[in-house]
N, C-alpha and C positions, 0 to 999 in steps of 0.2 A: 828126452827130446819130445818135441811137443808133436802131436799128431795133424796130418791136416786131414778134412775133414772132402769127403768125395765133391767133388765139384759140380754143381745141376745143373743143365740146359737152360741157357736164356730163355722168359717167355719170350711165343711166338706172339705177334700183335695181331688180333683180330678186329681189324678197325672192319668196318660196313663194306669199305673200298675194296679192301682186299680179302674179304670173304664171297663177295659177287664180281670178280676179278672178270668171270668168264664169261661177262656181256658187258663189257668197257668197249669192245670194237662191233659190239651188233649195230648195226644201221639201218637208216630207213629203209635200206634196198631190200633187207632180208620179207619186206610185204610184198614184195613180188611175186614166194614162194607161193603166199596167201591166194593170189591173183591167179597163177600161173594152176593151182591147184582146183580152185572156185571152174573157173571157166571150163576146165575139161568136162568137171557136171552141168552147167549151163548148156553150153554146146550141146551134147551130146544129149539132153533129153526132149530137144527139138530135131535131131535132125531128123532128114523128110524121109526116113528108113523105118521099116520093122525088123528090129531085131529081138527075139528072147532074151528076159534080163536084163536087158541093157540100162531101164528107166533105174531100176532096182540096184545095179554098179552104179549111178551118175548120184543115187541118192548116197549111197557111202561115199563116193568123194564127195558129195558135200559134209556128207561130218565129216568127216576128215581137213577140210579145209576150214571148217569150224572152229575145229578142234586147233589148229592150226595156229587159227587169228587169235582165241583167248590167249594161247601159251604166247605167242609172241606180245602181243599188249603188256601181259603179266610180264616178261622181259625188257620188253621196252619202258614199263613204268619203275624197273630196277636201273637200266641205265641213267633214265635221267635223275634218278633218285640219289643216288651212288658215283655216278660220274659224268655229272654237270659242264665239266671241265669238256669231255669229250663231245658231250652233248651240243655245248655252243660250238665247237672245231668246225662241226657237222654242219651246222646251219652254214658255216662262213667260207665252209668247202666245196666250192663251183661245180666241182665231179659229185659231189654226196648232197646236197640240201635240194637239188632237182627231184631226188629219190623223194620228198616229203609226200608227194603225189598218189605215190602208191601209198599211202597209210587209208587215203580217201579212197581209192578204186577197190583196195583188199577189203572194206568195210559195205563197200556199193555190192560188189560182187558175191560177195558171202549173203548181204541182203536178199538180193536177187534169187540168190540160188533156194533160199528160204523159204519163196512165191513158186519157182518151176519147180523143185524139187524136193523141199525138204518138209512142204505139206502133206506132204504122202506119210510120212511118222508123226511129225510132231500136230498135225491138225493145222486147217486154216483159220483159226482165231490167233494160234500162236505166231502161226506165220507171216500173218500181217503185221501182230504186234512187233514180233524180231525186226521183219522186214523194215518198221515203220521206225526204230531207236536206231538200227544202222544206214537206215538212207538217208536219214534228219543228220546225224553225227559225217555223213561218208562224204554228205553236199556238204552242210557248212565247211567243214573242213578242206575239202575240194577247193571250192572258190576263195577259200584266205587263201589256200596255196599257190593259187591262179598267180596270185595280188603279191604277197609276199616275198617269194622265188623270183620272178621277175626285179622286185626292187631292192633283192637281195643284190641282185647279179649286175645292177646299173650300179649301186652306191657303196657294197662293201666288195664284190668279187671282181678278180681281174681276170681275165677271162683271154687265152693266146686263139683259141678257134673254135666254131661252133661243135657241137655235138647233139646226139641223137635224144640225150637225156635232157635236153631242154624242154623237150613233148611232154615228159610225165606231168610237170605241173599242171598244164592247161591244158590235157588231154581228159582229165580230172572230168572236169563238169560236163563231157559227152558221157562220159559212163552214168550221170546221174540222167540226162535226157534221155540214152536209150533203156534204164529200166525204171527210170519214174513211172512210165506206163504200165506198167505192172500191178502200182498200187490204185489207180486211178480208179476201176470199176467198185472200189472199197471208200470211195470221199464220197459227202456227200452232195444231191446233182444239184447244178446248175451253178451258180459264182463260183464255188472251191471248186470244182472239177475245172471249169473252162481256166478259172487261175490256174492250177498247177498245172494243166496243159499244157499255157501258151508259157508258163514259166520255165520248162521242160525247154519246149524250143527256142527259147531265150537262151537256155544255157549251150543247148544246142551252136547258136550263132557266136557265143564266145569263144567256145573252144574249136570253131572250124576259123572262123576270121583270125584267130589266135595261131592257129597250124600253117594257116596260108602264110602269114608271115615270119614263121621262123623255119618252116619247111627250106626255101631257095638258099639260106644260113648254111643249113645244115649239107645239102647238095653241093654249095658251091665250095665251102671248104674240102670237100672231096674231092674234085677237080683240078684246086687249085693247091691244095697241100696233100693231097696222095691219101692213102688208105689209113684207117687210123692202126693205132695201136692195137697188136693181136689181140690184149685182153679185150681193149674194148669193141675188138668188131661186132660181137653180137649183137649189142647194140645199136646196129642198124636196122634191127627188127622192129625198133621199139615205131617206125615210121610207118608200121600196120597196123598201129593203135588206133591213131585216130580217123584214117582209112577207113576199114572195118568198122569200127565202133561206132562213126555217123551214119554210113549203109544203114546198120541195124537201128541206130535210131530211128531213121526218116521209116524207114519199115515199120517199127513197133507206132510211131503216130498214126500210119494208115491201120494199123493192126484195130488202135482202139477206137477210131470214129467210121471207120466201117463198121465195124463189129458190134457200132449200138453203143459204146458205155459215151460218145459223145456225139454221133451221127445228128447232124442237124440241131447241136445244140450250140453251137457257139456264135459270139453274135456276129451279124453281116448277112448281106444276101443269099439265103441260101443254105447249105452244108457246104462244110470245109472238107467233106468226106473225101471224094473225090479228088480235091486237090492233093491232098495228101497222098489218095494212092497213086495218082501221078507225077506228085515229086518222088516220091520212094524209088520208083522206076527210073526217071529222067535224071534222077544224082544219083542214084545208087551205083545201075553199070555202068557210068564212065569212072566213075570213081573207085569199084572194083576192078575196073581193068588195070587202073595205073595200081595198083595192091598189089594185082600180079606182078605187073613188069617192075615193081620194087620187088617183091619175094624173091626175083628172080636175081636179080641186079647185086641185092644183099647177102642172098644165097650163095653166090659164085666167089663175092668177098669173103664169106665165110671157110669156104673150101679151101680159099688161097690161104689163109690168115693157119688153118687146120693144117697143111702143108708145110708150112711153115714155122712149125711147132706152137700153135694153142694150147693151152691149156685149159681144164675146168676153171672157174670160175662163177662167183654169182652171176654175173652177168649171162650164163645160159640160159636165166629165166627169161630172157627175151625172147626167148623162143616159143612160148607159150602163150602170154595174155594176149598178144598179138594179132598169132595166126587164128587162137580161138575167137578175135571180134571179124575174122575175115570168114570162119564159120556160120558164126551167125548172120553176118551181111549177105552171106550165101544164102542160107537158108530163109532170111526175109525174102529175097531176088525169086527165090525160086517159088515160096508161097506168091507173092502177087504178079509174078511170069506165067509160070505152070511150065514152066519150063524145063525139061530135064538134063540139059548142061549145067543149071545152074546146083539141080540136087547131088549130080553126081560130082560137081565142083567141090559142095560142102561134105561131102562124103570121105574125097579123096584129103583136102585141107584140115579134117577132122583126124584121120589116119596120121598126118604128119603130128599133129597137135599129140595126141597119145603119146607116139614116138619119143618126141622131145620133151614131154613132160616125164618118161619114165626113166630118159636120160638124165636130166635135171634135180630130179627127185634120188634116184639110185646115189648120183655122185653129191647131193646134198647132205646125205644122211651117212654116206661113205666118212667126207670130209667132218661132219660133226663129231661122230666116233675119233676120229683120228685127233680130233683135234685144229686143224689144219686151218678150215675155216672161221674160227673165233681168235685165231695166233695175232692178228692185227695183221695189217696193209701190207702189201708188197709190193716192190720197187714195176711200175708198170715198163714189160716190154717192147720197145719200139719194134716195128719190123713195116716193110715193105716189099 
């Protein structure tokens, strides 16, 4: 009788797909962590406090947030490498291709942090250079997304009601206007400086004219179709972005033509010095006030949404890039007020930022172990 011979396990197939299986579902949102991470060091190494150590923590979260942006890039360039398929889903997904936005502000931001903070180890020759390949990559990128997103969402997306994530695209090119200035006492003077100035404020007027009109969108579906979805309540944070984020621009403008890098140098009668630092003021706190009474407004939704069984989610990164641009709009207010509401404003605003960044962060890195947050999408909860 003839013997049969032991029977061996089929190979397993190691195609590319399914050896990088475990960033098929990473999205663009996950640059918020970048964002949400960046800013707590920004923030924090202006505000109008002395505290010991504190510059010296704000520079490790910026590596940290550094560190952050390669390893996502390096995943993100495996997604679309490897799953193409999901890749385009993304772009044609009216909830996820808004998120493109944040790829531009985790690049601006990380930038940024580079110039306040991360010149303290690495040197300011390096800092400019980093600063100068990610605010070159973080704008262009920025303003396609502006353009793109948008006529994503007229010609391929069908869209039942507005939402809060329609801001990330065109929230974009205020993050380049308020830390363009940054790089500006490093151009050289006269044409290129007054150029990238007024370019700065150019972008500036895109992304506020852009807000104004998708902001009463976003409000009025609120009104008129009830509170959204528990997951995505947080997401009414996202409407302190650009809030905040213009404060601090119209601030960092007065910041650099008082301060001499363009005092009296642009053309027209006169210095623009002045005007500058009296727009920073005259749009700043009316426009920090309505921040508040949104923080507030959104706050209260949050609670209810939390009551009503939330759960984690990405979407707590909203909590973070936000309130951190309502910091720094703080802290401009209070540099050209002198004012001490407004420091102890960004003091208190700063304390929430921590909070919800250590929330965010704890239950990000919770869910990564777990698994949980790369399992792919889940069915969104209605509630009211």
């Amino acid at each position: 009788m003839a013997t049969l011979a032991p029977s061996r396990p089929a190979p397993v197939a190691t195609t590319p797909g399914a050896r990088w299986a475990s960033v098929r579902h990473l999205g663009p949102n996950w640059y918020a962590s970048v964002m949400g991470t960046a800013i707590v060091a920004n923030a924090g190494a202006t505000l109008p406090v002395d505290v010991p150590g504190l510059r010296t923590a704000c520079t490790a979260v910026w590596a940290l947030s550094l560190a952050m942006l390669l390893t996502l890039l390096a995943a993100r360039a495996l997604h679309w490498t490897h799953h193409r398929d999901q890749a385009r889903a993304h772009l044609l997904d009216p909830a996820m291709a808004p998120f493109y936005g944040c790829l531009s502000m985790a690049l601006l931001a990380v930038g940024g942090g580079t110039m306040i903070v991360g010149r303290d180890w690495i040197g300011l020759p390096a800092a400019i250079a980093v600063d100068t390949v990610l605010f070159t990559a973080g704008t262009a990128i920025g303003l396609a997304a502006a353009v793109a997103v948008p006529y994503l969402m007229v010609v391929h997306h069908r869209i039942e009601g507005a939402s809060p994530v329609w801001l990330l695209p065109v929230v974009a090119p205020m993050v380049s206007a308020a830390l363009g200035p940054l790089l500006l006492p490093h151009l050289p003077a006269g044409q290129v400086q007054q150029t990238f100035l007024l370019a700065c404020y150019g972008m500036f007027g895109i992304s506020l004219l852009a807000t104004l009109v998708m902001l009463p969108l976003v409000f009025g579906r609120l009104v008129t179709a009830g509170p959204l979805p528990l997951t995505l309540t947080p997401t009414l944070f996202l409407v302190l972005g650009p809030l905040g984020q213009s404060t601090t621009a119209a601030n960092k403008f007065a910041d650099v033509t008082l301060g001499g890098a363009l005092g009296g140098a642009l053309p027209g009668p006169g210095s623009y010095a002045h005007a500058f630092s009296a727009f920073a003021v005259l749009y700043g706190v009316p426009v920090m006030g309505f921040a508040l009474l949104w923080l507030v407004l959104a706050g209260a939704l949050v609670l209810r949404a939390r009551r009503r069984g939330m759960g984690f989610a990405m979407t707590f990164w909203a909590f973070t890039f936000p309130v951190g641009t309502c910091v720094t709009g703080a802290e401009g207010l209070a540099l050209h007020t002198g004012l001490a509401a407004f420091r102890w404003l960004a003091i208190g605003l700063y304390v929430l930022l921590v909070a919800a960044w250590l929330v965010a962060g704890t239950r990000t890195v919770r869910g990564l172990l777990s698994g949980a947050l790369l399992a792919g999408p889940r069915p969104v909860i209605a509630g009211r």
